[in-house]
DSSP file (Angstrom, degrees, kcal/mol; ACC not computed):
  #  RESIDUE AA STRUCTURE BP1 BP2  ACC     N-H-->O    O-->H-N    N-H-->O    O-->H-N    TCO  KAPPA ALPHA  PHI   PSI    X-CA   Y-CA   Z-CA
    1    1 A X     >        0   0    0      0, 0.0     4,-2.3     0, 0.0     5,-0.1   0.000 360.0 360.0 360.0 -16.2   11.7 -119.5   70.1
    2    2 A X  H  >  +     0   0    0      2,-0.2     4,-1.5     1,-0.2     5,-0.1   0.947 360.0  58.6 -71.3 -54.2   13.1 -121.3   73.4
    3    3 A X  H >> S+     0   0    0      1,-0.3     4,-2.7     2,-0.2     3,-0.7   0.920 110.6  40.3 -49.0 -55.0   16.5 -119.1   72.4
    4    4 A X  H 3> S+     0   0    0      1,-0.3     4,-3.2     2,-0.2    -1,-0.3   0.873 107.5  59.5 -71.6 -38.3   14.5 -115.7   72.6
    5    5 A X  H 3X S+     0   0    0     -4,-2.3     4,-1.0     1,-0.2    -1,-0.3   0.765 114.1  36.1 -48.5 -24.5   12.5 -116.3   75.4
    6    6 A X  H <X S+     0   0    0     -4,-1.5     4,-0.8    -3,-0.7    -2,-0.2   0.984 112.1  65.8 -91.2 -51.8   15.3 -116.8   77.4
    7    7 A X  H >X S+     0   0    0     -4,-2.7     3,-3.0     1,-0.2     4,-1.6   0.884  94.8  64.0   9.3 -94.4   17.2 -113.8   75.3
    8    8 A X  H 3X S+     0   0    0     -4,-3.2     4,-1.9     1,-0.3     3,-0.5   0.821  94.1  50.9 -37.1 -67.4   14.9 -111.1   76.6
    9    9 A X  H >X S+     0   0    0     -4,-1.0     4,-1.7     1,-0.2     3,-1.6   0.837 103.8  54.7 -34.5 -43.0   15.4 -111.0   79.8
   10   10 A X  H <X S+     0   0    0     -3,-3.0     4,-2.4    -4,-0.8    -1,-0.2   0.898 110.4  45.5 -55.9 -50.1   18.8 -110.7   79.9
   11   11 A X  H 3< S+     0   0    0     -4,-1.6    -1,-0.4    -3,-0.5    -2,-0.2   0.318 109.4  56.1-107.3  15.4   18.8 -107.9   77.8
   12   12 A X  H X< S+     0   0    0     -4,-1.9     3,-0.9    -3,-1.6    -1,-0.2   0.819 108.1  51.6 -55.0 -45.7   15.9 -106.3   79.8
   13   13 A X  H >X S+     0   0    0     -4,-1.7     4,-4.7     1,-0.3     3,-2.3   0.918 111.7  46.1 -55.8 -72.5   18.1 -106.7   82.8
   14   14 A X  H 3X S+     0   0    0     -4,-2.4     4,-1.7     1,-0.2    -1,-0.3   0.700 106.9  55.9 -18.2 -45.1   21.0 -105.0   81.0
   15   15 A X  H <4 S+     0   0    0     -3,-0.9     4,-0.5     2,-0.2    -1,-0.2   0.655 113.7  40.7-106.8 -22.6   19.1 -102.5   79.9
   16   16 A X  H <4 S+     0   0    0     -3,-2.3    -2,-0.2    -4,-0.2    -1,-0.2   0.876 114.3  50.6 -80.9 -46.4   18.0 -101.7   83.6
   17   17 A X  H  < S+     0   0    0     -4,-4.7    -2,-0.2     1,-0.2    -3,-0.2   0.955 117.5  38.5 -59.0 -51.7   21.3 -102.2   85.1
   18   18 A X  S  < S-     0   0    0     -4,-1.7    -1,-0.2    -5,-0.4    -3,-0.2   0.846  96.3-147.8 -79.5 -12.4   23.1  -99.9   82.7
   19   19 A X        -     0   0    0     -4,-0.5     2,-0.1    -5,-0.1    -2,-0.1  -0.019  33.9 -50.9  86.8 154.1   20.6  -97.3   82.4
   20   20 A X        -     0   0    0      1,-0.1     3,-0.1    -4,-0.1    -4,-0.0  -0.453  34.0-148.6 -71.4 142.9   19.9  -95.1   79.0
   21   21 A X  S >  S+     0   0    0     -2,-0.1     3,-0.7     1,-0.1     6,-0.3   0.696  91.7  67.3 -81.2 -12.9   22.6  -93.5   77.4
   22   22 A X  T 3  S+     0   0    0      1,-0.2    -1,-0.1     5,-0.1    -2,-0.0   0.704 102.2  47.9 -90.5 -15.5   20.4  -90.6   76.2
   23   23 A X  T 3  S+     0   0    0     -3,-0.1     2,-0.5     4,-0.1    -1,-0.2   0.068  88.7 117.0-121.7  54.8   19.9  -89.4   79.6
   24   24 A X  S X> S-     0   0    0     -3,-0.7     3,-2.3     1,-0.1     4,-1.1  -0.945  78.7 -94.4-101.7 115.0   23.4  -89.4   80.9
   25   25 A X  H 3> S+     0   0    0     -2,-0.5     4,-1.0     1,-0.4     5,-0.2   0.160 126.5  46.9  42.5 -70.6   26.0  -86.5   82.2
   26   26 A X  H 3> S+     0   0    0      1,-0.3     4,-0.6     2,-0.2    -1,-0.4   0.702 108.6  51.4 -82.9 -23.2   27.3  -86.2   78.9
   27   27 A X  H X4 S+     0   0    0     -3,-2.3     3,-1.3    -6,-0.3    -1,-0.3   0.917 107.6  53.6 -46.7 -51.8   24.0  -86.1   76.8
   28   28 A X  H >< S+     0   0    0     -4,-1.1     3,-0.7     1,-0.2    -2,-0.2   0.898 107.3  48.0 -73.2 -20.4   22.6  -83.5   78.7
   29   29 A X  H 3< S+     0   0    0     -4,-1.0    -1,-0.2     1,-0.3    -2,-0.2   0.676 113.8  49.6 -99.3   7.5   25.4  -81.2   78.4
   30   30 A X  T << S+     0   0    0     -3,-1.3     2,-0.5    -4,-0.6    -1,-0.3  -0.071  95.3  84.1-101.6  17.4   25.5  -81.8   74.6
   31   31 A X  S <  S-     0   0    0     -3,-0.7    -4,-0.0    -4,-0.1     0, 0.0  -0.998  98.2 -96.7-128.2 133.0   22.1  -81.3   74.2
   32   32 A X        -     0   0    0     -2,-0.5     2,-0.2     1,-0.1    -2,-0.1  -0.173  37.8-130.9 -47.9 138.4   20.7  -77.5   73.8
   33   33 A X        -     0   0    0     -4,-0.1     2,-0.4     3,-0.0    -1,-0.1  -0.620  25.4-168.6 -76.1 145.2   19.4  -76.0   77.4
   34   34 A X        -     0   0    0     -2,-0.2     2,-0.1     3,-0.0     3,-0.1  -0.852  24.4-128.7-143.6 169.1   15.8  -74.5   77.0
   35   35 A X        -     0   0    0     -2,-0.4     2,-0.1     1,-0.2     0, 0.0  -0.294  39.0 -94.3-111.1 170.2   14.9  -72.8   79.5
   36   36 A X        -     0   0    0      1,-0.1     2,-0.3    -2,-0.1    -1,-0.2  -0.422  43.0-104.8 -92.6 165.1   11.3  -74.2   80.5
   37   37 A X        -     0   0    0     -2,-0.1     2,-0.7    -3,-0.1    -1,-0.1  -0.550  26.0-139.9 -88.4 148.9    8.2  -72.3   79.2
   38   38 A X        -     0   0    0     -2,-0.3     2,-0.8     1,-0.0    -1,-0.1  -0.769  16.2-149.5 -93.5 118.4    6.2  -70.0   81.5
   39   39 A X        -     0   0    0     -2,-0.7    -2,-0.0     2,-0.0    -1,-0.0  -0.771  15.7-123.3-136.9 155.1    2.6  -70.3   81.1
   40   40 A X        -     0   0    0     -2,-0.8     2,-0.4     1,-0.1     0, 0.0  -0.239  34.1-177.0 -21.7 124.6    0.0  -67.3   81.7
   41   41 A X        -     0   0    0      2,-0.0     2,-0.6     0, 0.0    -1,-0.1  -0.975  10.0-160.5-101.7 106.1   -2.6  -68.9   84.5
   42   42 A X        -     0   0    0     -2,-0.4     2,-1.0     2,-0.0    -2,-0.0  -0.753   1.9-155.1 -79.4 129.3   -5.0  -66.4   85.0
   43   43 A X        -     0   0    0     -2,-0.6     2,-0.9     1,-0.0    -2,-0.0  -0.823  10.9-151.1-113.7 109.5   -6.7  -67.1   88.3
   44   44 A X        -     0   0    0     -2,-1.0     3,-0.1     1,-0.0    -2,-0.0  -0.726   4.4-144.9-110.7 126.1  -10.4  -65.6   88.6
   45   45 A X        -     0   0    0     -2,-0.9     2,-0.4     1,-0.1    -1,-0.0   0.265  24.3-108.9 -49.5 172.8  -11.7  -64.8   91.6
   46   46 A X        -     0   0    0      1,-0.0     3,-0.1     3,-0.0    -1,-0.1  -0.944  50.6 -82.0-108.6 154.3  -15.6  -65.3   92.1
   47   47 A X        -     0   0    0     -2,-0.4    -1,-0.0     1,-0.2    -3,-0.0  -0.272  52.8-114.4 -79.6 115.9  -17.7  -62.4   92.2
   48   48 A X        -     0   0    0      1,-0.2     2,-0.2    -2,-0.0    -1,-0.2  -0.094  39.9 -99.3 -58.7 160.5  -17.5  -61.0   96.0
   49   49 A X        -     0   0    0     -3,-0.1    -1,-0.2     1,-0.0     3,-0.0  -0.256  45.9 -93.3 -52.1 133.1  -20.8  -61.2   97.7
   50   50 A X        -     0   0    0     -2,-0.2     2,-0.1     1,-0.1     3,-0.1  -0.661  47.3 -99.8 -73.9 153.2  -23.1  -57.7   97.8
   51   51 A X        -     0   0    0      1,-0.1     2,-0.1    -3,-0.1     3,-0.1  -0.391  33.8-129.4 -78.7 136.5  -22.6  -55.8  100.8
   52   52 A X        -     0   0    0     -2,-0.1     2,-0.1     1,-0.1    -1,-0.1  -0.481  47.4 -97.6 -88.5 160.4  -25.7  -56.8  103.0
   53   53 A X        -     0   0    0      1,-0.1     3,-0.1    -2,-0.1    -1,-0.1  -0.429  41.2 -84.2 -94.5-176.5  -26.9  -53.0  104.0
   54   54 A X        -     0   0    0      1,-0.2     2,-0.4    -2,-0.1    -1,-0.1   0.090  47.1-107.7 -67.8 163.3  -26.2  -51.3  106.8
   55   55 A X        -     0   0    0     -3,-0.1     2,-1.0     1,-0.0    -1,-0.2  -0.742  31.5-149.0 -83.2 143.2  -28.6  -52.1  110.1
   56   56 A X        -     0   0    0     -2,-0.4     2,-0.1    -3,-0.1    -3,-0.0  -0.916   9.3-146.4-119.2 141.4  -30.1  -49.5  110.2
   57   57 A X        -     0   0    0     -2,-1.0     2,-1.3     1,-0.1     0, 0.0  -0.252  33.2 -98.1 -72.7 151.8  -31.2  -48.6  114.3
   58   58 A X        -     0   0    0     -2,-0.1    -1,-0.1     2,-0.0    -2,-0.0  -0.719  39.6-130.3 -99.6 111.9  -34.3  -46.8  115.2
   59   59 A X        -     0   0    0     -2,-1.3     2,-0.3     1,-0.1     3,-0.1  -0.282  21.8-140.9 -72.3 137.4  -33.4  -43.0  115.7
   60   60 A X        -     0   0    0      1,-0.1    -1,-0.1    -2,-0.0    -3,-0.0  -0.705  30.6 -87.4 -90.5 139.1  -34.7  -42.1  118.8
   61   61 A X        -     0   0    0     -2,-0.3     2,-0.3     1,-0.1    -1,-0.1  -0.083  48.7 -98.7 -37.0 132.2  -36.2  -38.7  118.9
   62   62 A X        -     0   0    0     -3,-0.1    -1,-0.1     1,-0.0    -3,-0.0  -0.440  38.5 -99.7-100.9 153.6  -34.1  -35.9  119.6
   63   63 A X        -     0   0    0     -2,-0.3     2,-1.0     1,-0.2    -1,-0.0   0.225  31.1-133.3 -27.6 152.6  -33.9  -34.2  123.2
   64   64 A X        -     0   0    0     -3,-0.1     2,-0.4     2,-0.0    -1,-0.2  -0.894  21.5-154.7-121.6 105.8  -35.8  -31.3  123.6
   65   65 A X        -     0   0    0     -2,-1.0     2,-0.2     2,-0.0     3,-0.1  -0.517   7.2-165.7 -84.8 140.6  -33.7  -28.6  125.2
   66   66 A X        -     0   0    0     -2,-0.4     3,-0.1     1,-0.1     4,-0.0  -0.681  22.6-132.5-111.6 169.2  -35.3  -25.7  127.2
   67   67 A X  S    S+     0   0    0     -2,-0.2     2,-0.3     2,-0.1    -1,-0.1   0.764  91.4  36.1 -94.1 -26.5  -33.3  -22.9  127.9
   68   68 A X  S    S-     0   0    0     -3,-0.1     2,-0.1    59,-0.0    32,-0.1  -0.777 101.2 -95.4-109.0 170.1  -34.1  -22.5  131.5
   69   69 A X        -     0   0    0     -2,-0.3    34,-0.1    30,-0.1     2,-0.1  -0.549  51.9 -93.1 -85.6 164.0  -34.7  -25.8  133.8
   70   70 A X        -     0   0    0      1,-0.1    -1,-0.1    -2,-0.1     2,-0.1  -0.402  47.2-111.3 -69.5 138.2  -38.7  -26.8  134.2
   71   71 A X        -     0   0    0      1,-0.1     2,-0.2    -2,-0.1    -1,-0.1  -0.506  29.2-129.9 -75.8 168.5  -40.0  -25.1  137.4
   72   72 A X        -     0   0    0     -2,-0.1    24,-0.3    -3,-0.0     3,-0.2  -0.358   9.9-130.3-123.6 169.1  -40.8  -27.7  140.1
   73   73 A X  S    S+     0   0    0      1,-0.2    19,-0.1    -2,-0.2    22,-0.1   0.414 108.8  21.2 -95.1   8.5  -44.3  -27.3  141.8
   74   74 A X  S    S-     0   0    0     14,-0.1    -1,-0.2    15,-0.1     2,-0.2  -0.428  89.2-162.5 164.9  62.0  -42.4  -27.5  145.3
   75   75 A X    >   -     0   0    0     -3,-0.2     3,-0.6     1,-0.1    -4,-0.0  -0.493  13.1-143.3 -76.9 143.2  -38.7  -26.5  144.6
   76   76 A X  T 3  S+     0   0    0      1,-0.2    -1,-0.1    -2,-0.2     0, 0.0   0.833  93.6  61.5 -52.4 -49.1  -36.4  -27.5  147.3
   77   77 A X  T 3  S+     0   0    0      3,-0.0    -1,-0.2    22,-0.0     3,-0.1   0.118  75.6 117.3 -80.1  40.6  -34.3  -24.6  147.1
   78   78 A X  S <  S-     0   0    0     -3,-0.6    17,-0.0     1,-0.1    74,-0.0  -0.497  78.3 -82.7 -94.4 153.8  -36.9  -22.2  147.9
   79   79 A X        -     0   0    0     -2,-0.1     2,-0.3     1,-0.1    -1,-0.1   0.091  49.4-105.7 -39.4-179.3  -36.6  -19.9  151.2
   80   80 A X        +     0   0    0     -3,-0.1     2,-0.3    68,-0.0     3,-0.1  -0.770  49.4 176.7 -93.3 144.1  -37.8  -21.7  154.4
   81   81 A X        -     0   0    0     -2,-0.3     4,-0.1     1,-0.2     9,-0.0  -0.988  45.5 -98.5-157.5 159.0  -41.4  -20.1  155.5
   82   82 A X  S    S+     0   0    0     -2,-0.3     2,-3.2     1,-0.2     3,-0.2   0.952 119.6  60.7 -50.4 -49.6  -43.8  -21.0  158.3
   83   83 A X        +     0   0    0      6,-0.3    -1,-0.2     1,-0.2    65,-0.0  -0.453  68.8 125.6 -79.0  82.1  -46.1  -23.2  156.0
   84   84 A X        +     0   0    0     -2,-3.2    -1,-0.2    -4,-0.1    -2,-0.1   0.253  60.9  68.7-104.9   3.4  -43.0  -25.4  155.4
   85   85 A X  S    S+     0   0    0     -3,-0.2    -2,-0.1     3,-0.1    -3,-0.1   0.674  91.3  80.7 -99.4 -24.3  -45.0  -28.2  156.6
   86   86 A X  S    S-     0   0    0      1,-0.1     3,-0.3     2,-0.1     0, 0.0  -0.067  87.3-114.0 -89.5-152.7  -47.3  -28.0  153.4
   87   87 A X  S    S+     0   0    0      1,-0.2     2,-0.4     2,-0.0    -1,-0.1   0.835 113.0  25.3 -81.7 -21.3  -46.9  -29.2  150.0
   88   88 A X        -     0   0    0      1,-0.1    -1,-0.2   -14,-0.1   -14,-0.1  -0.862  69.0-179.7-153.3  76.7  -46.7  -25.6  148.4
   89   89 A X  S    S+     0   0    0     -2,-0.4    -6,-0.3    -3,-0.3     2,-0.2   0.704  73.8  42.9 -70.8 -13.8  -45.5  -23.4  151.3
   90   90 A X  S    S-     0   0    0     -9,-0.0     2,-0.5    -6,-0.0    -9,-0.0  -0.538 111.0 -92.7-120.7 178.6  -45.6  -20.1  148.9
   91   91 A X    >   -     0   0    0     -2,-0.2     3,-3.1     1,-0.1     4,-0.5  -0.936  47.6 -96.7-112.9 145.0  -48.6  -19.8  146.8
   92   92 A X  T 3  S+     0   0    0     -2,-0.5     3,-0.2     1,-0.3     5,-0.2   0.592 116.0  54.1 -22.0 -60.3  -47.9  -21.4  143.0
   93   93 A X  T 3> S+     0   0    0      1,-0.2     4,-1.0     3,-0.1    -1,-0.3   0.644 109.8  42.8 -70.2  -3.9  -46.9  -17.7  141.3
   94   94 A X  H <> S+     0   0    0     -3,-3.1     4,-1.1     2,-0.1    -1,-0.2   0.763 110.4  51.1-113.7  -6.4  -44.6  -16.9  143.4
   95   95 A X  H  4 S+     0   0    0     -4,-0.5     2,-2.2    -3,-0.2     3,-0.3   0.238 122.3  41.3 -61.3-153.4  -42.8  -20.3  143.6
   96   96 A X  H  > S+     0   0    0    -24,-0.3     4,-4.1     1,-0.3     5,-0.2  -0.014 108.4  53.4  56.6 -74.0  -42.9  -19.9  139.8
   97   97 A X  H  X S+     0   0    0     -2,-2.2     4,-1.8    -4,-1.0    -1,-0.3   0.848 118.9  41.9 -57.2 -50.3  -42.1  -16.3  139.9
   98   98 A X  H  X S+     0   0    0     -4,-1.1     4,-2.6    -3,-0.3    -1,-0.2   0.849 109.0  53.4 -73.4 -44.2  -38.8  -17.8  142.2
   99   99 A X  H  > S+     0   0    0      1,-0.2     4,-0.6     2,-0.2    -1,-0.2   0.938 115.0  39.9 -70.8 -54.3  -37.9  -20.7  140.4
  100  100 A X  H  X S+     0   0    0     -4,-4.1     4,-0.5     2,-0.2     3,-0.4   0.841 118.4  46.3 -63.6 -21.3  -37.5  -18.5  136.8
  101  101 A X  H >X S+     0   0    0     -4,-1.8     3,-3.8     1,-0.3     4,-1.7   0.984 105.0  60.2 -76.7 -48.6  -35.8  -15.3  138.4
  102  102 A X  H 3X S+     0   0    0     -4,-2.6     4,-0.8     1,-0.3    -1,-0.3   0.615 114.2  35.5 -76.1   0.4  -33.5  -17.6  140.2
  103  103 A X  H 3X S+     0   0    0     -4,-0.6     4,-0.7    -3,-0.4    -1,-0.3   0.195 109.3  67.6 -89.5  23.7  -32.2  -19.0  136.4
  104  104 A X  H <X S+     0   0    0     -3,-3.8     4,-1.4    -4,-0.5     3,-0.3   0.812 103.2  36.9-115.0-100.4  -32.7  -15.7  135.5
  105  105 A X  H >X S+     0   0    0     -4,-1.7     3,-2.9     2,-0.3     4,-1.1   0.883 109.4  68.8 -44.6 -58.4  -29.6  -14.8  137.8
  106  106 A X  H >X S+     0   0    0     -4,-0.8     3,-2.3    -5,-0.3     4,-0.7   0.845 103.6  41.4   0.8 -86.7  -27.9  -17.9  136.8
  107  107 A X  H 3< S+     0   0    0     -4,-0.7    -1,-0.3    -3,-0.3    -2,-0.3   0.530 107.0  56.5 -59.8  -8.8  -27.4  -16.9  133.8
  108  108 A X  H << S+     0   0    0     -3,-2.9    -1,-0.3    -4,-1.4    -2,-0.2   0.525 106.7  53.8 -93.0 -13.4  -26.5  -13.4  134.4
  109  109 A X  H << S+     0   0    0     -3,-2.3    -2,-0.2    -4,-1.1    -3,-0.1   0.499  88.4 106.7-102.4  -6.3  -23.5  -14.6  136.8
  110  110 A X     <  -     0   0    0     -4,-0.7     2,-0.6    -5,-0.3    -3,-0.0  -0.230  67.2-131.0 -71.8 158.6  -22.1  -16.8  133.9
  111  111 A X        -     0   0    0     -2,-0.0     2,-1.3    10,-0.0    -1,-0.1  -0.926  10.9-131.3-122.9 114.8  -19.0  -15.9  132.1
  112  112 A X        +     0   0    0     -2,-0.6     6,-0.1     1,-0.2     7,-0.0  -0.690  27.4 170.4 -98.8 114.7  -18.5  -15.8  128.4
  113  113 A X        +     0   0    0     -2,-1.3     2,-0.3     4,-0.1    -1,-0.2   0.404  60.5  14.2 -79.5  -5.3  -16.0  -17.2  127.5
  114  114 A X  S    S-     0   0    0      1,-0.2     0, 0.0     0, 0.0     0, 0.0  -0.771  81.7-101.8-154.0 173.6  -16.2  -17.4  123.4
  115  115 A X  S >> S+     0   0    0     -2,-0.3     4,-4.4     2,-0.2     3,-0.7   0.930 116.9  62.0 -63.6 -55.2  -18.4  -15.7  121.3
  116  116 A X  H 3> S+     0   0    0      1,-0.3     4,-1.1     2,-0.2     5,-0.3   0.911 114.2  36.2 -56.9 -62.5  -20.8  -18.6  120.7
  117  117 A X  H 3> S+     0   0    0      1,-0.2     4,-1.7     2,-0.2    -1,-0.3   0.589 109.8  61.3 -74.4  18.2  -21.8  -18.7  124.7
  118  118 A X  H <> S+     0   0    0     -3,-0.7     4,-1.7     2,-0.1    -1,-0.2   0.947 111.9  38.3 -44.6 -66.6  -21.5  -14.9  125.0
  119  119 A X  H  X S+     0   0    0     -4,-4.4     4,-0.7     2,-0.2    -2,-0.2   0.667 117.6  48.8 -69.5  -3.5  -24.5  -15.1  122.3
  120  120 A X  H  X S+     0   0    0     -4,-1.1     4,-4.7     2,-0.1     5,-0.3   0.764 120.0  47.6 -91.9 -34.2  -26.5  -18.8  124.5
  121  121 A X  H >X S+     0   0    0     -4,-1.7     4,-1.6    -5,-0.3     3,-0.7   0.874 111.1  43.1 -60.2 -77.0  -25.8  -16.2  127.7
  122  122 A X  H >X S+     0   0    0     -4,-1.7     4,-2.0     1,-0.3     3,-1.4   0.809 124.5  40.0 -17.9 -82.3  -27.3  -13.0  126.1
  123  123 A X  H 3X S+     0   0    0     -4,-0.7     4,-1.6     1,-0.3    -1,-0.3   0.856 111.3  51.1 -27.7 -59.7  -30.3  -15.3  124.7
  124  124 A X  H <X S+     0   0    0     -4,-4.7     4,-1.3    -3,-0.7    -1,-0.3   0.698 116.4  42.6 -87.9   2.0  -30.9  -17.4  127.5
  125  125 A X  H <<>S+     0   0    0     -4,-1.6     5,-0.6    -3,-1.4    -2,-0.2   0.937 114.2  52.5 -79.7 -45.8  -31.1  -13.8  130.1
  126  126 A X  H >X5S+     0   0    0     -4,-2.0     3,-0.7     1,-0.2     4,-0.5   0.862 114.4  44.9 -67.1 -31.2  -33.3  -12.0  127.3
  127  127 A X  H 3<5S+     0   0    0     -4,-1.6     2,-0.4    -5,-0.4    -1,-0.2   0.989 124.9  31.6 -87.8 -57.3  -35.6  -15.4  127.6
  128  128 A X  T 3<5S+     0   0    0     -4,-1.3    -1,-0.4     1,-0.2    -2,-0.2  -0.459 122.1  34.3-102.5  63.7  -35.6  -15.5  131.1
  129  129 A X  T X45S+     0   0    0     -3,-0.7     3,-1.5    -2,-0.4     4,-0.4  -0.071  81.3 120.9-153.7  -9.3  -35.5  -11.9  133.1
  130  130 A X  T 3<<S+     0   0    0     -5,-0.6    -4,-0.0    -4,-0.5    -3,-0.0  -0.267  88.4   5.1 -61.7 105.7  -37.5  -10.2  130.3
  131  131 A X  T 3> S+     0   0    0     -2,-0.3     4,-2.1     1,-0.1     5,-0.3   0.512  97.9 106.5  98.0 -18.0  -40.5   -9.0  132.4
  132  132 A X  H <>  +     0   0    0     -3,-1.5     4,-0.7     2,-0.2    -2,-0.1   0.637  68.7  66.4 -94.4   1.6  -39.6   -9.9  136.3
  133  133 A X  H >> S+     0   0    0     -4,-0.4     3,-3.1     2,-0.2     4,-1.4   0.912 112.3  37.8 -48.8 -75.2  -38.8   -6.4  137.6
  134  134 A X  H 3> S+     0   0    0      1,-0.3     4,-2.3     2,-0.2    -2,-0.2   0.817 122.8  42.6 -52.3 -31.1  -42.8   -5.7  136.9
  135  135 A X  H 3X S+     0   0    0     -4,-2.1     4,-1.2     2,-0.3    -1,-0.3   0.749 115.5  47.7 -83.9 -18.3  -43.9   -9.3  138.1
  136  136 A X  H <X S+     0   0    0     -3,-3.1     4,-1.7    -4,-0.7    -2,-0.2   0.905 112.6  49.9 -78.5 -45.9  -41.4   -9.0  141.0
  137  137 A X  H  < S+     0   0    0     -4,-1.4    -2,-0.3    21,-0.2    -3,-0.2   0.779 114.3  48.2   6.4 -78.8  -43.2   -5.5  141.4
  138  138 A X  H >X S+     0   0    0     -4,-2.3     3,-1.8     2,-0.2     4,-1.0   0.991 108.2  49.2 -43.6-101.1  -46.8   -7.4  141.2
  139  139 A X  H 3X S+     0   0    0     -4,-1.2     4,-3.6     1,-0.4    -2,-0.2   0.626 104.7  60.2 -43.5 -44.7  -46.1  -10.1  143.6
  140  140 A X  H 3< S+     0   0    0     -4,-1.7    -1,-0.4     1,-0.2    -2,-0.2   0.078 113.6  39.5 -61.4  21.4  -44.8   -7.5  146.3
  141  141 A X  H X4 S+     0   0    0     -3,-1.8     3,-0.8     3,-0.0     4,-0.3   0.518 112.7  49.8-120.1 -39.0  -48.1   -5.9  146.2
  142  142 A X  H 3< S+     0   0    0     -4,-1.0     3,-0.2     1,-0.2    -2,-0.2   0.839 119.9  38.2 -67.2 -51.6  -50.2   -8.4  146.0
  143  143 A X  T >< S+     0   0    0     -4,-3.6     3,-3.9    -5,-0.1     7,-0.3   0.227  72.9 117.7 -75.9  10.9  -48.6  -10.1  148.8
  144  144 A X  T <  S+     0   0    0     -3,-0.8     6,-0.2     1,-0.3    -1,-0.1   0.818  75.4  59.1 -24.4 -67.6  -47.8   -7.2  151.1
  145  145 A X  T 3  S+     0   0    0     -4,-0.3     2,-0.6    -3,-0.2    -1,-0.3   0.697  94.7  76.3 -52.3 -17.0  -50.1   -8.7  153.9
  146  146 A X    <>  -     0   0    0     -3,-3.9     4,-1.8     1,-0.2     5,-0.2  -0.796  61.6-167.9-106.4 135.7  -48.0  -12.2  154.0
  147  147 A X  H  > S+     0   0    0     -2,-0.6     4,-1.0     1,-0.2    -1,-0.2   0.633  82.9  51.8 -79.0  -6.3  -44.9  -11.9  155.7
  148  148 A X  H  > S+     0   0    0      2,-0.2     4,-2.0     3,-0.2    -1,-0.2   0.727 108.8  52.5-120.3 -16.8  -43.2  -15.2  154.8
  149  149 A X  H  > S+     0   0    0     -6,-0.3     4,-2.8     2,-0.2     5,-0.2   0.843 115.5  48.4 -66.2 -47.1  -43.9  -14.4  150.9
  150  150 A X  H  X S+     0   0    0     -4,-1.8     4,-2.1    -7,-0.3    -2,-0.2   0.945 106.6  51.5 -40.0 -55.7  -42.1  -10.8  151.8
  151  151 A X  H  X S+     0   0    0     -4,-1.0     4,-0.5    -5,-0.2     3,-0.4   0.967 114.1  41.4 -64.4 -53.3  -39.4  -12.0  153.3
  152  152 A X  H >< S+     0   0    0     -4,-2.0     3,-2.1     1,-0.3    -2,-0.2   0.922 115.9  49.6 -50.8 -72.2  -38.5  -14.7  150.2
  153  153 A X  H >< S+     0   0    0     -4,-2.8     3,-3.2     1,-0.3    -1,-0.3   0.682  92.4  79.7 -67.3 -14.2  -39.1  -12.3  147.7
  154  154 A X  H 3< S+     0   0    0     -4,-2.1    -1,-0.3    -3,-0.4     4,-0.2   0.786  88.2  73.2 -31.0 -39.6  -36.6   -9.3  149.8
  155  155 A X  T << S+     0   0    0     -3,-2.1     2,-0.3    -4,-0.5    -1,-0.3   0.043  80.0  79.8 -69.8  15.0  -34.0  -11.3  148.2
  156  156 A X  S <  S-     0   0    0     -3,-3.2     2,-0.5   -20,-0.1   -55,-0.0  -0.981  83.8-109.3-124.9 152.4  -34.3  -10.3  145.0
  157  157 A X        -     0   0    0     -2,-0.3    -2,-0.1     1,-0.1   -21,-0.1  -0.599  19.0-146.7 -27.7  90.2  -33.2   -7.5  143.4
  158  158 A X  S    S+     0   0    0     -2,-0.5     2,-0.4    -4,-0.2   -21,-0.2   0.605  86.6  29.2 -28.8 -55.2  -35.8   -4.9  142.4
  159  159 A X        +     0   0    0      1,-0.1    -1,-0.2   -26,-0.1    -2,-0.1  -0.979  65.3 129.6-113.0 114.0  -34.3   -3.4  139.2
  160  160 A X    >   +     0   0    0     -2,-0.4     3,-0.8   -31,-0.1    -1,-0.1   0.660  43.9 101.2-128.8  -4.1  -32.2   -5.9  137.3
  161  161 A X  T 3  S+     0   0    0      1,-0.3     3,-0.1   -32,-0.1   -31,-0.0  -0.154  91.5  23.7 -66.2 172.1  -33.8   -5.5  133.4
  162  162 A X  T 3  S+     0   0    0      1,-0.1    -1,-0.3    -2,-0.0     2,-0.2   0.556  99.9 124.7  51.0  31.1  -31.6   -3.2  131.2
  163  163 A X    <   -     0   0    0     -3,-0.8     2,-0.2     2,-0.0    -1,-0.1  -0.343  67.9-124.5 -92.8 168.0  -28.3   -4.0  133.6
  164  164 A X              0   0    0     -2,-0.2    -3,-0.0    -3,-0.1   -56,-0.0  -0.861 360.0 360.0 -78.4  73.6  -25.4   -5.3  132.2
  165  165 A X              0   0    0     -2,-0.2   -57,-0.0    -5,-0.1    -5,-0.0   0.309 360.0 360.0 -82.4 360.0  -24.7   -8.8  134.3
């Protein structure tokens, strides 16, 4: 047994140093190629998250449009008159009376340019001049005796209902 023990190494050592014969130059090209096998790998995704829903906002109410602007109790642009020192230098209907005629005429000086404002001009004169000849009419009698109520209203046009603008 002495013999083998010693044996074996050696011809491990050999076996290391020289290497296999079966995987040498000339094996491999004497040996059939196959070409290596593909295989299928399906890769599955994980199931996307559900779509969280939308935020939803709190819709704010929507604007409320007037056709003509709110009359003021004490509009700025109003003639100048002696009582200019009080709050209400004309009395309430005819500040009123001043405030609608004078978007009244606004709108009557505007130019339609398209159909659609041709028909918000047409609308918004019928809405506001409808009726102020006779109330323009009214106030000049009513107020005959005050001169400074005369004098504003002088500046308006008497007849302007059935006109063409």
């Amino acid at each position: 047994m002495k013999g083998r023990l010693k044996l074996f190494p050696m011809m491990l050592a050999l076996v290391l140093v020289t290497g296999c014969k079966g995987s040498s130059d000339d094996s491999a090209q004497a040996a059939p190629v196959s070409a290596p096998q593909q295989v299928a790998v399906a890769v599955v995704q994980p199931d996307p998250p559900p779509p969280s829903p939308p935020a939803v906002l709190p819709s704010r109410p929507a604007p409320i449009v007037t056709v003509g602007p709110p009359g003021p109790t004490n509009s700025l642009d109003l003639p100048p008159s002696s009582n200019a020192a009080q709050p209400a230098p004309f009395p309430r209907e005819v500040t009123a009376f001043m405030v609608d005629r004078d978007s009244c005429d606004h709108f009557r000086g505007e130019e339609p340019y398209d159909a659609e404002r041709r028909a918000y001009i047409e609308e918004s004169v019928a809405e506001l001049c409808s009726g102020t000849d006779a109330k323009l009419a009214l106030l000049r009698k009513r107020y005959d005796k005050m001169p400074d109520v005369i004098s504003a209203l002088s500046s308006y046009d008497a007849r302007i209902e059935g006109e063409e603008p």
